[in-house]
N, C-alpha and C positions, 0 to 999 in steps of 0.2 A: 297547513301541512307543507305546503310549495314554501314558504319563507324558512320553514324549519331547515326542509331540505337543504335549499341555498346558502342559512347560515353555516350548516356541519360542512359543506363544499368549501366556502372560502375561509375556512376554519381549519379544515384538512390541507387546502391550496397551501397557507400562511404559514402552517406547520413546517411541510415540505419543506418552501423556501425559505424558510430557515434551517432547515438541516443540510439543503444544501449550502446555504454561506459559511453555516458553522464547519463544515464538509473542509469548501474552499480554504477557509481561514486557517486550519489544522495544516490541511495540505501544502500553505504559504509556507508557513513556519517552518515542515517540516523541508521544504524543497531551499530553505537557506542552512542548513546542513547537510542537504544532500549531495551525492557528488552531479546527479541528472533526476530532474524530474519531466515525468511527459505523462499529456494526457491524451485517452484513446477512448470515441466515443462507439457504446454497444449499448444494442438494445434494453431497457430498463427491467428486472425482474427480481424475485426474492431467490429465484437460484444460483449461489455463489459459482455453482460447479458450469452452468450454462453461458454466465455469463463472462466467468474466465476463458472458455472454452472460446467463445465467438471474439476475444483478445487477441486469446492466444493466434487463431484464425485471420483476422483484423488486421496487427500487428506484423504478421508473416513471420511470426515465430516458429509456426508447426506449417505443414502441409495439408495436411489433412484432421477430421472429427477424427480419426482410427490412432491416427498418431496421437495427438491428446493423448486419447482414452487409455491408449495405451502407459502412458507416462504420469499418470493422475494418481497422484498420493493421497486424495482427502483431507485428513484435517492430523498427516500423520506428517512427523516430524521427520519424516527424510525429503521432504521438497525443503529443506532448508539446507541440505548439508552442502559444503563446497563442490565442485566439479558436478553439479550434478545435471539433469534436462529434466528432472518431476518438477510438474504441477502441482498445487494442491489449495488447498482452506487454512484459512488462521483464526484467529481470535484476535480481539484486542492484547490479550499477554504475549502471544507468542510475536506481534507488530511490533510492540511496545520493547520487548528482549533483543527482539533484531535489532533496532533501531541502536539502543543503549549498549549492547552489546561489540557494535561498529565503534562507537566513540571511545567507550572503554581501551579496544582493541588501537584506536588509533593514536590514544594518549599513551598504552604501553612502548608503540614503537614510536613515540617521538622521543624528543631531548628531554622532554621535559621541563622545557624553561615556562618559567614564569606566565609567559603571554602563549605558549601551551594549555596550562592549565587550566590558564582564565578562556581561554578558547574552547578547551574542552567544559568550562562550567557553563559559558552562554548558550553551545549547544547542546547539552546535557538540561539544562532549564529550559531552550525552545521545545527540543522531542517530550519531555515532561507536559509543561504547558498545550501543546500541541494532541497531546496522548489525553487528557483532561478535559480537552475539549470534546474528543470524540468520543469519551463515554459514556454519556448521556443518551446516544444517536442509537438508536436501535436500526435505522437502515442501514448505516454503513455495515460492509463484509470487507472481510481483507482476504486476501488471494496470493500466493507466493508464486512467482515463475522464473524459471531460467533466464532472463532478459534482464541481469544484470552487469557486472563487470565481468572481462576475461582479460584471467592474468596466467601469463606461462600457459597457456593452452588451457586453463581452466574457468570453466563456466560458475559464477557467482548468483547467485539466488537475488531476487527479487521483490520488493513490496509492492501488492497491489493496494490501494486503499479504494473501494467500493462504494461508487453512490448507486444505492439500487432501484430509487427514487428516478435519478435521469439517465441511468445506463454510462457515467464517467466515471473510467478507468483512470485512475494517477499510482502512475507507476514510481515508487522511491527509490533511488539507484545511490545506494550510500555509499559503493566504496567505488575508484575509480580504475582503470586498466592499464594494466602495466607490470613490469616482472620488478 
């Protein structure tokens, strides 16, 4: 019984650590089309909302749990919108739309040339690749927060990408600041 134990232990250990490298390796990829990436370590749990909260906290993004709370959208689609200060929950699609959705937007407002496009395919194939990797992972949680670019006085939204396993926050800051 004592060797059963031991083996489901470093069987669950091995697991882990490999969701966290798979974690890291996502996170690689995607912080080479990021405009900033950072990582911010909080306590490790399965609650998304607790453990944004202790970031958000962390980070000195809010002042206060009241503040949060008050700002916490869930898993609803206005902690994405520009100008905004909600918190909230994601999904892998709604990570995955952010992410594509920046590169999209960044190849509308280029020239367009040539080494544009080939620009926007390589990172258009890392966040893919990148996004592939992490669906398998049932610990990662993604988290949105206001702790991203400010342009013209507006607050840009934020990826959190979620190890719940070691409590590592990586934040993906896709677009950068400036009018």
């Amino acid at each position: 019984m004592f060797t059963l134990i031991l083996l489901l232990s470093a069987s669950s250990f091995a697991k882990s650590d490999y969701n966290s490298r798979t974690i890291e390796q996502a996170v690689a990829q995607l912080s080479q089309i990021a405009q900033e990436t950072r990582v911010t370590q909080v306590q490790p749990s399965t609650d998304v909302k607790g453990m944004v909260r202790e970031f958000a906290l962390a980070a000195g993004e809010v002042e206060s749990a009241e503040e949060f709370e008050a700002s916490w959208q869930g898993d609803n689609a206005a902690a994405w919108q520009g100008d905004s200060t909600n918190w909230g929950s994601s999904d892998l699609k709604g990570a995955s739309e952010y992410v594509l959705s920046v590169l999209e937007q960044n190849l509308e407002y280029s020239e367009q040339t040539t080494e544009d496009k080939v620009a926007f395919s390589e990172a258009y194939l890392k966040a893919q690749n990148a996004f592939s990797l992490l669906r398998h992972i049932k610990t990662v949680k993604y988290g949105v927060g206001p702790v991203g670019a400010v342009q013209c006085g507006f607050q840009f939204a934020a990826l959190l990408v979620i190890d719940s396993e070691t409590g590592k926050v990586y934040t993906i800051i896709m677009e950068g600041s400036g009018c």
